[in-house]
C-alpha positions, 0 to 999 in steps of 0.5 A, spaced: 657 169 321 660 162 320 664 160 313 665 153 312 663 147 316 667 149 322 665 145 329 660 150 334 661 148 341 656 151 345 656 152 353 650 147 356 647 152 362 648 146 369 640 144 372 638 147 377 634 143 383 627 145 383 624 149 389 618 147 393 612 151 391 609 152 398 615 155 402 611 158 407 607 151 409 614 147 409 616 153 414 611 153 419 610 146 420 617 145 421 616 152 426 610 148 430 614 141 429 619 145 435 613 147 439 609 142 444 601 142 440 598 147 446 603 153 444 604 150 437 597 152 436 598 159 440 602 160 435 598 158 429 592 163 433 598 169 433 599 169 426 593 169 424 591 174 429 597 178 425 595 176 418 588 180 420 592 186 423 597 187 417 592 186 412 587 192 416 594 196 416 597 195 408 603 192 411 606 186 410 605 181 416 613 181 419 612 188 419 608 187 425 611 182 429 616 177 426 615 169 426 621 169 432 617 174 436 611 171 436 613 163 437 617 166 444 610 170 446 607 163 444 612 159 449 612 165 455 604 166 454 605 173 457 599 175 462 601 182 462 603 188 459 610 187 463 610 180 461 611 182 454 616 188 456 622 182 455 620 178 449 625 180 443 622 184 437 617 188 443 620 195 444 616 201 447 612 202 439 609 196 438 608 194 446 603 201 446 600 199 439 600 192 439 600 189 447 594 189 449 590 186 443 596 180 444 596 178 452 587 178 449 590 173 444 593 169 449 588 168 453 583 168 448 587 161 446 591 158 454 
């Protein structure tokens, strides 16, 4: 390969920072540290209730309904199919097989 003594000069790879290994953690406190402890903890009983439907489903659990839609169903505490009608991410589909076992998880925790 190399004849001689000739010098090698070899490109140092620049340190990458470490990631935190409990990203899910970091984001969900920092989502409940904008919510006040009443609906910070509606939140947290929504996405458990969504955890069970999308393990039950084989689904990944934002397939169901993303962290965004459930904090604003947290914030509104919804009391009615109708109330649920404007809250983003809620179409027609999920409003049928969803809506009602949600307004049951905000009473359930109100």
């Amino acid at each position: 390969m190399l004849a001689g003594n000739r010098p090698v000069a070899m490109r140092r790879e620049p340190e990458r920072a470490a990631r935190s290994s409990s990203r899910s953690s970091s984001r969900s406190s920092s989502a409940n540290a904008e919510l006040e402890p009443a609906t910070a903890e509606l939140f947290q009983a929504l996405r458990a209730w969504r955890a069970g439907v999308a393990k039950e489903q084989g689904v990944p659990a934002y397939i169901v309904f993303g962290d965004a839609t459930l904090r604003e169903v947290a914030t509104a505490k919804p009391d009615s199919l109708g109330a649920l009608d404007g809250i983003s991410g809620i179409g027609a589909k999920k409003l049928d097989a969803y809506g009602q076992a949600l307004i049951e998880v905000v009473a359930a925790n109100a």
